[in-house]
C-alpha positions as CSV (number, residue, x, y, z in Angstrom):
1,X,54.7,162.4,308.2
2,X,53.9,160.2,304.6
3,X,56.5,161.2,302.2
4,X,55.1,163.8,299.8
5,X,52.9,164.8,301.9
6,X,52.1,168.6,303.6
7,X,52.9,169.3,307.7
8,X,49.9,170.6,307.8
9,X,49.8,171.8,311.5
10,X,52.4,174.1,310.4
11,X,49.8,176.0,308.6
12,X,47.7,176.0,311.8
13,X,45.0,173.8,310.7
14,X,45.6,170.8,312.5
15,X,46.4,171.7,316.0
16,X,49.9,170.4,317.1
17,X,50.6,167.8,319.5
18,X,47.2,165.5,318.5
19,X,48.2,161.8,318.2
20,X,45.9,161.2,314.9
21,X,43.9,157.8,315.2
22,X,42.2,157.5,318.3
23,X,38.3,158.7,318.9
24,X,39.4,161.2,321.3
25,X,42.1,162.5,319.5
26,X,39.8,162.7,316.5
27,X,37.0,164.7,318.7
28,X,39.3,167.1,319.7
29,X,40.6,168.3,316.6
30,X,37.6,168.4,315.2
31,X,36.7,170.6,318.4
32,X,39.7,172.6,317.8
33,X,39.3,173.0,314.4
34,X,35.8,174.1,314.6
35,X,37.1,176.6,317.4
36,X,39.7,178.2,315.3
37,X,37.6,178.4,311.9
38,X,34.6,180.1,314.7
39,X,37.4,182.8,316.0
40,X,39.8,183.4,313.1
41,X,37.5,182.9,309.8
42,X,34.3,184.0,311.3
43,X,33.7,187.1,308.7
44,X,34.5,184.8,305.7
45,X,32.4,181.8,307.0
46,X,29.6,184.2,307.2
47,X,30.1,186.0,303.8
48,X,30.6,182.6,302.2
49,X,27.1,180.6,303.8
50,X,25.8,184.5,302.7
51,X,26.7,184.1,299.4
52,X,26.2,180.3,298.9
53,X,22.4,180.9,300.4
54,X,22.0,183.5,298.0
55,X,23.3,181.3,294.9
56,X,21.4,178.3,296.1
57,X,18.2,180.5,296.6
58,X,18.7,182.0,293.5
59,X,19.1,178.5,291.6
60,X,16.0,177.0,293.4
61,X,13.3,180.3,292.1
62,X,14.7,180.0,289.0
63,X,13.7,176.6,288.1
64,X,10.9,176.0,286.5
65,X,8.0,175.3,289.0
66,X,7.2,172.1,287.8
67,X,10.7,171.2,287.9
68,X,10.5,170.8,292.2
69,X,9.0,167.3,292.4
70,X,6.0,168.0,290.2
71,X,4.9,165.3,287.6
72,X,4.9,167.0,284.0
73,X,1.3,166.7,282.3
74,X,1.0,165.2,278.5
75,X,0.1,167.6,275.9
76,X,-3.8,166.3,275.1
77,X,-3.2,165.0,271.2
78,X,0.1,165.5,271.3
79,X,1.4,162.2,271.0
80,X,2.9,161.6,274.4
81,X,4.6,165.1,274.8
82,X,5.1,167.0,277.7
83,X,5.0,170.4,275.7
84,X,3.9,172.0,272.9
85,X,5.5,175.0,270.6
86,X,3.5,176.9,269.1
87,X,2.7,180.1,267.1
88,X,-0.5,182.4,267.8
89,X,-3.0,182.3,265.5
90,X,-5.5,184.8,264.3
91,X,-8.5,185.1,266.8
92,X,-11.5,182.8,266.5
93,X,-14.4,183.5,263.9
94,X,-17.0,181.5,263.3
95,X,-15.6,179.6,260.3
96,X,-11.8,179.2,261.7
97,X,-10.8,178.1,265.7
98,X,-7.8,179.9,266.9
99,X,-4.7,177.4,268.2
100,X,-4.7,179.6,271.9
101,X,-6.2,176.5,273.6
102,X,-4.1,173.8,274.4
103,X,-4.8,171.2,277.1
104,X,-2.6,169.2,279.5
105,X,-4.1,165.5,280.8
106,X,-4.2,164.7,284.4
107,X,-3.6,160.9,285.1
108,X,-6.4,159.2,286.8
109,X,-6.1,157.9,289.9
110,X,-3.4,160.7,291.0
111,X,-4.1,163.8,293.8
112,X,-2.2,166.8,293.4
113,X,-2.2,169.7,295.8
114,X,-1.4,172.5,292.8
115,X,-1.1,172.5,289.4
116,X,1.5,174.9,287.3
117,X,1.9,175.6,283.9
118,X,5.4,177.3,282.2
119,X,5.0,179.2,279.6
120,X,7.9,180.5,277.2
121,X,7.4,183.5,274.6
122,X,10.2,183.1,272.0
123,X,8.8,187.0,271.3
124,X,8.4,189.4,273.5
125,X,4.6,191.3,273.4
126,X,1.2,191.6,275.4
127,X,-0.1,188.0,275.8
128,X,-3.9,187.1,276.9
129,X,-3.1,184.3,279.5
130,X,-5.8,182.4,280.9
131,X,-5.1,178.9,282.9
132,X,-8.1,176.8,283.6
133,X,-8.7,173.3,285.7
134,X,-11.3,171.8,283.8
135,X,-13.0,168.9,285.8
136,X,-15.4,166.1,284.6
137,X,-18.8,167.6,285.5
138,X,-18.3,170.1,282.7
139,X,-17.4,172.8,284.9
140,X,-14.0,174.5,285.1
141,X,-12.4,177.1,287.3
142,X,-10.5,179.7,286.1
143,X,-6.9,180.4,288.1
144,X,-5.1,182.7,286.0
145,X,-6.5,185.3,283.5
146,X,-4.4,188.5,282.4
147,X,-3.0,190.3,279.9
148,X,0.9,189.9,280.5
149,X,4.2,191.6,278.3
150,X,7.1,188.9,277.8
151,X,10.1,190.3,276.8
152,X,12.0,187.3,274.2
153,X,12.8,184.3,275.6
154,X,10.7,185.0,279.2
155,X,9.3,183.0,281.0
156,X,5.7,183.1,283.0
157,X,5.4,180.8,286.0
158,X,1.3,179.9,286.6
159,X,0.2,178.1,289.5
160,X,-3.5,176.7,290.8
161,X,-4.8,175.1,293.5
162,X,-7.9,172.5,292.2
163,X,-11.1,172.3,294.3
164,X,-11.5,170.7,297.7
165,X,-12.2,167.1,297.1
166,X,-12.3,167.3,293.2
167,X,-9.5,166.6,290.8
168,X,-9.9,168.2,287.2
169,X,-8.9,165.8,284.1
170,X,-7.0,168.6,282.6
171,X,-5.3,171.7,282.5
172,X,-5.9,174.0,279.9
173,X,-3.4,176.8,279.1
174,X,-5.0,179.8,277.0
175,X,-1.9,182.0,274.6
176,X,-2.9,184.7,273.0
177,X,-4.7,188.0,271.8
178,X,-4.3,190.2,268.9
179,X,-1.1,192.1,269.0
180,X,0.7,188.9,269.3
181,X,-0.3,187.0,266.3
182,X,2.1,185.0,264.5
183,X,4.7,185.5,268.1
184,X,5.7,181.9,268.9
185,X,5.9,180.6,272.5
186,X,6.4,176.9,274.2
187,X,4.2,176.0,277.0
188,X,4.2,172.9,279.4
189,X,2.2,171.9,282.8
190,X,2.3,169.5,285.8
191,X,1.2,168.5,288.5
192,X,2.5,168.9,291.8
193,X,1.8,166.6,295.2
């Protein structure tokens, strides 16, 4: 045994009598070890890969969607950014645009299988929520368009599929409606393959 080290076969890990160092020797320990955690530590093996699925799943949902492999989306005028904070307006009127619009660029030359947006209410209320793929023969499709409550700080996960054989050139995320005016939220969107 090296000096300051622990016997451990006296704590029944290793199995005694192995001669460390050779393949076989190796093999079989392993073999035992595998044996004795199977017969003796069965219950907490299975409540630990339980509870380390459960974390792991847990950690994975919670991610933003565009945060699994997707390629974030620049804000359209927004100077290179990936997102955009902003606070509702008052509705459109003929003589002053609301700000619920904002659009996302798709790169050209790129395929993407779905398209997701995040958005982020910094105060809770009932939102109008409207996600549209907007593609280059003036036509857009509509994938998400509801009337949804955010508590503070929530966060709404969108997610559309483009056409068959058609990629849109952007993603436009609609945030808004009247109860909600002057609420501010953060909103971002991506591409995924």
């Amino acid at each position: 045994m090296v000096e300051g080290s622990a016997d451990l076969t006296a704590l029944n890990f290793y199995p005694k009598g192995v001669v460390w160092g050779t393949d076989a020797a190796i093999v079989q320990s392993v073999a035992s070890i595998v044996r004795l955690l199977y017969q003796t530590k069965e219950v907490f093996m299975m409540n630990w890969l339980g509870k380390t699925m459960t974390v792991g799943a847990i950690v994975c949902l919670s991610l933003p969607a565009h945060a699994q492999s997707c390629r974030l989306l620049h804000v359209v005028e927004g100077k290179g950014a990936y997102s955009v904070q902003k606070k509702v307006s008052a509705a459109s009127t003929p003589v002053s645009p609301s700000n619920w619009n904002t659009d996302f660029a798709v790169p050209g030359g790129q395929s993407f299988r779905r398209y997701t947006a995040t958005v982020r209410a910094k105060n809770g209320g009932k939102y109008s929520i409207q996600m549209n793929l907007k593609y280059a023969n003036g036509t857009s499709d509509k994938v998400f368009d509801e009337k949804v409550s955010l508590k503070d700080n929530q966060v709404l996960n969108l997610s559309g599929a483009p056409r068959l054989n058609a990629e849109p050139y952007q993603v436009n995320v609609v945030v808004g409606g009247i109860p909600v005016t002057g609420n501010a939220y953060s909103v971002s969107a991506a591409g995924c393959p």
